[in-house]
N, C-alpha and C positions, 0 to 999 in steps of 0.2 A: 585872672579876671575874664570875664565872658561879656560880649557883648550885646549878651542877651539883654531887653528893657526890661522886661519882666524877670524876675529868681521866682525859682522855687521855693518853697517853704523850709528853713534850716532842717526842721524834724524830718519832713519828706527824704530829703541828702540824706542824712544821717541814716535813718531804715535802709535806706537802699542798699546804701552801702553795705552797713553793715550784716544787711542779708546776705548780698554779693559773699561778703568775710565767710560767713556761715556755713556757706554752698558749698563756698573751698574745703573751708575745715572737714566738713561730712565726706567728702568723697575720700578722702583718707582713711576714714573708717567703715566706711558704707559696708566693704565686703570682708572686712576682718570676722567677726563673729562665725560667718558662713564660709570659713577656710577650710574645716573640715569635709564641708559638702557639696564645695566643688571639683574636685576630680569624677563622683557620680555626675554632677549636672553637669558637665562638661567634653565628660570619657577621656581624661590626660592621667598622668601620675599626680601623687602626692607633691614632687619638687615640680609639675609642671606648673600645677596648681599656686604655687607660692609666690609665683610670677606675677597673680591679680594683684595682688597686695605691691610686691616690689616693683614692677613696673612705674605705676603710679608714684612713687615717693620715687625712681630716680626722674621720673618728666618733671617732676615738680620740681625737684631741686636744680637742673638745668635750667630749666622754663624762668624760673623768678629772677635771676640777675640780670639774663638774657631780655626779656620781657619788661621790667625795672627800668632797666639802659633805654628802651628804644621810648617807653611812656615819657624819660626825661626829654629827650630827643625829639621824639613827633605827637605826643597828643597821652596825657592819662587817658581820660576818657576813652579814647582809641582804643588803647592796648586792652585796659581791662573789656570791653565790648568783643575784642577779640581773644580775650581769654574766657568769656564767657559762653561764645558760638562755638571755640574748639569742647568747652566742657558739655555743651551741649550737645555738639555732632556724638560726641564720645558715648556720651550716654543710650543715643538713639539708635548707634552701631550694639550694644550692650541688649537694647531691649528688644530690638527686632531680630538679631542675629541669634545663631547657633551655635556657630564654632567657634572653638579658641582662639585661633587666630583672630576672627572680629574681635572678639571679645577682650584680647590682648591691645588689640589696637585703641577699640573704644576706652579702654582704661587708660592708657597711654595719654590720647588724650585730657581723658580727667584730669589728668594728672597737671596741665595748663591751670587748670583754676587755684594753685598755691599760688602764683603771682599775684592774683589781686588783691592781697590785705596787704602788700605793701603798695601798689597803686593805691588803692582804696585812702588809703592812709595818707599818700600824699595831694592826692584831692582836696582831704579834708583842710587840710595845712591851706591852701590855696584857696578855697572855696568858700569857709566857713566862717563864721562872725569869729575875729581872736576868744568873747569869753565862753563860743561852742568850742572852740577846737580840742582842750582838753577832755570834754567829757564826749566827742567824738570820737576820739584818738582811742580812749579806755575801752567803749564799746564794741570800736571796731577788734583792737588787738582782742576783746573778751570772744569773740566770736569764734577762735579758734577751740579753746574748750569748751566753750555750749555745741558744737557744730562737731567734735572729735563724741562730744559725751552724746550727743542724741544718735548720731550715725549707729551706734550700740547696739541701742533698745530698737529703733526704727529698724534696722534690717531683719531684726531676729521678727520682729510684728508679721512685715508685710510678708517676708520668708514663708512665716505659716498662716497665716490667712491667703496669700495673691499667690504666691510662685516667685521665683528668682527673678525673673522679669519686670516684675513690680517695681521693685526698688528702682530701676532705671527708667521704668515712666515715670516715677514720680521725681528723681532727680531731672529729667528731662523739663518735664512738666515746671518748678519750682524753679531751672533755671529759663524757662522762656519767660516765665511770669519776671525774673530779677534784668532780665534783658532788656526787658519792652522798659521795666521804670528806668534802669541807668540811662538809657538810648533820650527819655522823653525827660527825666526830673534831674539829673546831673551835667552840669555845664560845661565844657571843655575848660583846661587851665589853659592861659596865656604863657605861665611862668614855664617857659622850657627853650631847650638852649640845643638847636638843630646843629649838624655837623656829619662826621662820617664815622659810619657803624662800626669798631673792630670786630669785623668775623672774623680775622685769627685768632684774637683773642678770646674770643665765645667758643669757637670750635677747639681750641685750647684746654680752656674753662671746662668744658663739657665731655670732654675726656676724661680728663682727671675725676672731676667727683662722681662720674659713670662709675668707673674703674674701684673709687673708695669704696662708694655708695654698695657696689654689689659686692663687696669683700665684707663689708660691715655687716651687711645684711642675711647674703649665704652662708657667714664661717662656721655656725653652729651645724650648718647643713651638709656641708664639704667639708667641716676639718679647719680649723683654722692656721694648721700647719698643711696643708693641701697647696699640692702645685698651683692651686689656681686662685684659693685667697693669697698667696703668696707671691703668684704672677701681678693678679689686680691692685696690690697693694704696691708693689716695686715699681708697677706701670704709672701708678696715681702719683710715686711721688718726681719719677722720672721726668713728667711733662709737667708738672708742678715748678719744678727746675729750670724749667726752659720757662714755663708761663710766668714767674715772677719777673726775673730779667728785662722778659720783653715789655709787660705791660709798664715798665720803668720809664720804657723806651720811646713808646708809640706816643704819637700827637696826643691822640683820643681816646685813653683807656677805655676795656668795657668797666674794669675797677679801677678807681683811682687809689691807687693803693699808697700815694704818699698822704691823701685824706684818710684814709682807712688806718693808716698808721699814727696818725694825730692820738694824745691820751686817752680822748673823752671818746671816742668813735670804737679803737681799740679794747680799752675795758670795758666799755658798754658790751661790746662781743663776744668776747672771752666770758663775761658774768651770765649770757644770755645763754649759750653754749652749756654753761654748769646748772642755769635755772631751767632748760630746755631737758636737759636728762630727768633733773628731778618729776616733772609734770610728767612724762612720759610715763614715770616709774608707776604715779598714780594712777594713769588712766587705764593702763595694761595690767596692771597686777594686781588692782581689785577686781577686777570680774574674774579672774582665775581664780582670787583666794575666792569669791562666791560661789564660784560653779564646784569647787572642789566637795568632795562626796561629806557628807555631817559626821558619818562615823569614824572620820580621820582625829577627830576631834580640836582641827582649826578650818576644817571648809566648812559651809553653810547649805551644801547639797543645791540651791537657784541653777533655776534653768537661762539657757541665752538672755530671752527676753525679759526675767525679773531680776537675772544681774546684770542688763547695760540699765535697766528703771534705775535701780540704785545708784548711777552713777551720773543721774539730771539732777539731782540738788548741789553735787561739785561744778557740774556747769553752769544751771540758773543762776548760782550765786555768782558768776563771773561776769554775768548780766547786770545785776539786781547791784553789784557793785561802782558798777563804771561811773555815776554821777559821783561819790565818795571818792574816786579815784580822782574822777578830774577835779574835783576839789583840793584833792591833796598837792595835784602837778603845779596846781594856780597858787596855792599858798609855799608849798615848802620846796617843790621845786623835782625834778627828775630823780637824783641824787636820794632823797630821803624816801621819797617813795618807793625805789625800786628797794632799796633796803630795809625797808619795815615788811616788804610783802617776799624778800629771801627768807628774812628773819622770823615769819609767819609759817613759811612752808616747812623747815626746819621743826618749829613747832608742833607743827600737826603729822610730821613723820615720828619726832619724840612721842606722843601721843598713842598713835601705833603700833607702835612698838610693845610697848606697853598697858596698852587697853585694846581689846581686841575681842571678847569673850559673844558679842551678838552680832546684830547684821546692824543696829543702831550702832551699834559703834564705831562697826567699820564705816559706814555712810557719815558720820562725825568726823572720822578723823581725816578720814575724802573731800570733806568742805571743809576741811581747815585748810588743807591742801589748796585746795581749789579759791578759798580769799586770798591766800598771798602769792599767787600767781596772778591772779588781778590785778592785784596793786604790781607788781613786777612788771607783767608785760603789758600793761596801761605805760609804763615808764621808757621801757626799751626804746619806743619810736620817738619819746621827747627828746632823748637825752643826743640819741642819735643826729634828731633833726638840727638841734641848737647847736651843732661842731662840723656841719659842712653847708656849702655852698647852696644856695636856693632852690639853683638850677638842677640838683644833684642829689634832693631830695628822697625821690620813687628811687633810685638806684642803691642811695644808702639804704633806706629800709630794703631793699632788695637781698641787699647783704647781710643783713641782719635779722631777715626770716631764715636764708641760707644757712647761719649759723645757728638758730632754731632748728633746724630739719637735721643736723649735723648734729646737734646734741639730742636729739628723738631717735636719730639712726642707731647711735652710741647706744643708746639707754636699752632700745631693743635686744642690741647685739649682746649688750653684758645681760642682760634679763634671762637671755635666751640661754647664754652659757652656764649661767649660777642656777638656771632652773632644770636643764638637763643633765648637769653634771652632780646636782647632790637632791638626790632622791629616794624614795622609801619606798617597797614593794606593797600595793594594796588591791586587792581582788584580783589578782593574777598580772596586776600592772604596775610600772613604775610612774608613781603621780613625784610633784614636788615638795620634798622636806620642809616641814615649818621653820626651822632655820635656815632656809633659803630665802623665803620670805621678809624673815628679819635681816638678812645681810642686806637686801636689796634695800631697806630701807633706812638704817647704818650708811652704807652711800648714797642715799638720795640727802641725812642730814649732813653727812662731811661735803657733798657736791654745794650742798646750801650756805654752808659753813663759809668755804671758799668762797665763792661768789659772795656772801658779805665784804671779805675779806678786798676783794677788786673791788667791788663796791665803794670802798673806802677810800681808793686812791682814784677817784674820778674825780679831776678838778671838778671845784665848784666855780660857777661863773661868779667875775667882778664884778663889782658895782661900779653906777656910773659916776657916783661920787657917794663922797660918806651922807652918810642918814638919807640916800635915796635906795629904793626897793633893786632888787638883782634882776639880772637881765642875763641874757642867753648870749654867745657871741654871735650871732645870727639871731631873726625873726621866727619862732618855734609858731606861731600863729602868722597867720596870711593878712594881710590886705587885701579888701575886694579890686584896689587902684592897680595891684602893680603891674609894673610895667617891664619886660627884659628891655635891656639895652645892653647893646653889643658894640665891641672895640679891637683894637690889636695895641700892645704894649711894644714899642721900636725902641729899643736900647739903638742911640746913635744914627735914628732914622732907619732903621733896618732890622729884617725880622732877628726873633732874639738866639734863634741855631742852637735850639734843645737848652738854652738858658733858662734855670728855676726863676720862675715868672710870678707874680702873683701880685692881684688889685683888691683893694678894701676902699668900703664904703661907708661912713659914719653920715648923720646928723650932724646938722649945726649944732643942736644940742649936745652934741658927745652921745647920743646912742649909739651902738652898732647898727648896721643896717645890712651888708650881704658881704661877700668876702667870693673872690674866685682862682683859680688856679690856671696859669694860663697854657694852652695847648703848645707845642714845638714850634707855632708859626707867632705864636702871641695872640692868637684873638681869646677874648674873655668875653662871657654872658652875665651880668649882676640885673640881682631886681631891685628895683626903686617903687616904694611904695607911693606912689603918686607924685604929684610936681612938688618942685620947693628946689630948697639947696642945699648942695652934699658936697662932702668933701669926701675926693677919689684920690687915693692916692696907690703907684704904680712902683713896683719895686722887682728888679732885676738881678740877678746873681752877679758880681761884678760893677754893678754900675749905681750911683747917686741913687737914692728915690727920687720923685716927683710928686708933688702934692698941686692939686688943683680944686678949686672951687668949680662944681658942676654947677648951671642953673639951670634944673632939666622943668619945662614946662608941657610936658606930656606927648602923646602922639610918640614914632620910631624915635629911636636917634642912635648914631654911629658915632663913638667918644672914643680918641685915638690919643695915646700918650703920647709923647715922644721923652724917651730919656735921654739926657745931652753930656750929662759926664760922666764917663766913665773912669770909675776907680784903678788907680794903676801903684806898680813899683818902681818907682824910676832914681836917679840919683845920677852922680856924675864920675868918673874912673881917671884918677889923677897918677901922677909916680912923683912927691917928692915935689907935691905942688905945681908939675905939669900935665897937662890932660894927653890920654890916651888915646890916641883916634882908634878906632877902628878893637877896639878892646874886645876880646871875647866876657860874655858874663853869663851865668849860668844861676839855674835855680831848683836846689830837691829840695826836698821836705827832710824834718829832722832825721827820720828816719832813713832818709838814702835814695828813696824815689828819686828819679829823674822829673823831674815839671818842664823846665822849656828852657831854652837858653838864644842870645842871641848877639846883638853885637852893637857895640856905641859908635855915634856918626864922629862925625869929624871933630867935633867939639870934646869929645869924650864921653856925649849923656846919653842915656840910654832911657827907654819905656816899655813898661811889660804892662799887658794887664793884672791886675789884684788877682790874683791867688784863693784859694777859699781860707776862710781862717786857721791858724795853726802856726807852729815851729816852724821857719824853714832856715836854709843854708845859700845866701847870695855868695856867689863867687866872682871873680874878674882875674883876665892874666892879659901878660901883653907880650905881641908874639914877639915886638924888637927886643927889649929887656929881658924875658924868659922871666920877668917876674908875676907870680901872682900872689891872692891874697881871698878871704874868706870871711861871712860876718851872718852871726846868726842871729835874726831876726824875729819876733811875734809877730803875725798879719793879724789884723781885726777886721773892722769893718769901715773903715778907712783908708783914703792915698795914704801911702807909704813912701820917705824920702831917704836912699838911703845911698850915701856918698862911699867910695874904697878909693884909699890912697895906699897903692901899692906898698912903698917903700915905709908909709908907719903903720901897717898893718903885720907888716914882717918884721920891726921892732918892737912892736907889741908884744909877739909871739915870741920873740926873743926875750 
């Protein structure tokens, strides 16, 4: 919510953004075409040169969760404005400068502007009237292949009419122009939930997929048995090892990886990951099949420039679809949509396969491609938004463009290997075998295939009651009212000591409303979509829930649980119908674990806290009598009362 009097026009928001999307998308591709021709424009090697390209895809895939994290945190609008100045300083380093070094750097920067189609995206969530938001959502995520597909044909243009330099005035150029509208026609969100940064965990983060990222990207270049894809690859998973653990640990992940681990959040990733290879497969490997020489008899001999042309009707149409898309999010739901447009891409790989004989055909089967990627990644940021936390929004899509760039990395790498490794001798060179071709596209239909397949096991959201329409577990569309309100959850009046926390917020009606997970110390941020009455209820590992009637009537507010009973195991340690004072009792798990043991007061009774749920083994001995005894118990999710009388417990046994 913005407290601006005046809004800007929805369409307005919407362009912008989605331009913002666009900017990103392009500098990904900006200087791919013109990899050959810069080692001459530059005076490096061949592998120095490979750096313009990779540098950018590893900034970006740092940048986006990092940058994600901080927009939930302090400000969307912020972050993206500041991922648009770094893409813009980037670029002005690029067009004024000379040497590689700038020239590395100013890419480097580019490289910031992947972060904002997942801000971008949860702006719109926030900003937007609920019946724009899906056909916001569709445009924005389409932006990535209209902006990967123009980057193409645009460089190879300006390359030969302006000079190298060109391309990054006018990247400069297009991003001051997308500056000036975000800064004047984009509202800040209200909805964000301030706290402290994990820079271990970023600097963590940012090792590791450094480390992937340039193993996946150099192997074909080094060897993928090479000391050093082999170094970066053992390195990535070493600090991987330490970074899951910790972020388990920390107050304030930069991932919250027990949301990330949720069904709906996790298959959505995993599917985006396999649908992420496949788009890739199309956008790279038809301009090669185009550029390749006519007389091979599967290339089509097109130069740079008339094969990235051919490859704007697979990205207009990503455009040209987004209102169909959000049509589809608003009728059938996240779920159905991303699998009609896996189901699609599949298709139109089948197709290729197979039909293949003109340059019309390949541009057909490139937009077949290019609909059901549409529909797909129109869906990824629904499915995503409806299964975490409000607050948590930009961070989630954060992770799941990450997992985007992670299956683009992938697709490259195997592209790269299946096309240097089976090749045919022609004009004194080795070009790529047509069945290399076709294998790539054989795994782009089994990569489809699968991702239907996760597809399929992504809960679908309940309804709120029978014969009412389905609903998301979470608000997938914003309210222009809402409001954070923030609290701490006190099991006991006291903070909860790394106790699994977590607060939900329904309607009086029984709608959901927000859901939050609460940090090491217990405070929580939920959004409430303007005043009225909710019911909050506060749930602790170990302890009762709480359920209370909120009457939030707008403006701050600061809403404090307290949880008052705590679930425990208690009972009483007798011998023969007298009580035992002072009895030792003890507690593992079925298996043998040691859990806690302690000791009954004078009366004989003892109290532990509840256990998590599972098999365990209550003991008791007493040290007068030297008698003990032993009772194996289920824990649920309730007080547990459980009495040992020594001397018939050993008759039992007997």
């Amino acid at each position: 919510m913005s407290t601006s009097a005046r809004r800007p026009p929805t369409w307005a928001v919407i362009t912008v953004l989605s331009l913002a999307g666009m900017l990103a998308a392009l500098q990904q591709t900006l200087v791919v075409p013109l990899t050959p021709e810069i080692p001459q424009i530059l005076g490096v090697s061949d592998a120095d040169a490979s750096w313009m390209v990779t540098i950018t895809l590893l900034t970006g895939a740092v940048a986006t969760p990092i940058v994600s994290r901080l927009a939930d945190m302090f400000g969307k609008k912020r972050m993206i404005l500041t991922a648009l100045v770094c893409m813009v300083a980037g670029s002005l380093m690029l067009a004024i400068g000379t040497g590689f070094v700038t020239a590395l750097v100013g890419r480097a920067l580019q490289g910031f502007a992947a972060a904002m189609i997942p801000v971008g995206i949860s702006i719109m969530r926030d900003e937007l009237p609920p019946a724009r938001v899906g056909f916001g959502v569709a445009l924005m995520s389409a932006t990535l292949g209209i902006g990967s597909a123009l980057g193409l044909p645009l460089s190879g243009v300006l390359f030969d009419h302006f000079g190298w330099h060109s391309l990054f005035w006018v990247s400069a150029g297009f991003g001051v122009l997308v500056t000036v509208g975000v800064y004047l026609l984009v509202d800040e969100s209200d909805v964000r939930s301030p706290g402290r940064f994990d820079y271990r965990g970023a600097v963590l983060l940012s090792v590791a997929l450094t480390s992937f990222l340039l193993a996946i990207t150099n192997g074909g270049q080094w060897g993928w048995t090479s000391p050093g894809v082999l170094g970066c690859l053992a390195l990535a998973a070493v600090v991987m090892a330490a970074w899951f653990p910790y972020e388990l640990r920390v107050g304030e992940p930069l991932v919250d990886l027990r949301t990330s681990a949720r069904k709906p959040v996790l298959l959505t990733n995993v599917a985006s990951v396999l649908i992420a290879f496949a788009m890739y497969v199309n956008m790279l490997l038809t301009v090669q099949q185009l550029e390749l020489p006519a007389a091979t008899g599967y290339g089509f001999g097109l130069d740079v420039s008339a094969a990235g042309l051919a490859m704007v009707p697979s990205g207009l149409v990503m455009v040209l679809l987004s209102p169909v898309s959000g049509t589809l999010l608003s009728r059938y739901g996240g779920r159905s949509t991303m699998l009609l447009g896996a189901a699609i891409m599949a298709g139109g790989y089948l197709f290729r396969i197979f039909v293949h004989e003109s340059v019309l055909q390949i541009i057909i089967g490139a937009t077949v491609v290019g609909m059901g990627t549409a529909f797909a990644f129109a869906a990824m940021p629904t499915l995503i938004m409806a299964a975490v936390p409000i607050t948590e929004t930009a961070s989630a899509n954060g992770l799941n463009s990450l997992m985007r760039a992670v299956g683009g990395s992938t697709s490259s790498a195997v592209l790269a290997a299946i096309l240097t490794s089976m090749t045919v001798g022609f004009a004194g060179r080795q070009i790529p075998a047509e069945h290399s071709f076709t294998l790539m596209f054989w795994l782009s239909v089994l990569a489809c295939f699968i991702a239907c397949l996760v597809i399929l096991r992504i809960p679908v959201p309940s309804r709120v009651a029978a014969g009412r329409e389905g609903v998301p577990a979470v608000a997938v569309a914003g309210d222009r009212s809402e409001t954070v309100v923030h609290g701490r959850i006190l099991p006991g009046g006291d903070v909860p000591r790394q106790t699994h926390t977590v607060v939900t917020v329904t309607r009086m009606d029984g709608r959901p409303v927000d859901w939050a997970r609460c940090d090491n110390e217990g405070r929580f941020s939920v959004a409430l979509p303007g005043a009225g009455q909710y019911l909050l209820i506060g749930n602790a590992g170990g302890w009762a829930p709480q359920a209370q009637v909120l009457d939030f009537r707008g403006g701050s507010l600061q809403q404090d649980v307290a949880l008052e009973r705590q679930l425990t195991l208690s009972g009483t340690v007798t011998d023969g119908g007298a009580v035992v004072p002072g009895a030792l009792v003890t507690l593992h798990q079925g298996v043998g674990d040691f859990v806690l043991s302690d000791h009954a007061d004078d009366e004989g009774e003892f109290t532990v806290p509840l256990p998590s749920a599972g098999i365990y083994i209550v003991s008791a001995a007493g040290a007068d009598s030297g008698r003990a005894a032993s009772r194996k118990i289920t824990v649920g999710a309730r007080s547990e009362v459980v009495d040992i009388d020594l001397a018939l417990e050993i008759r039992a046994d007997a």
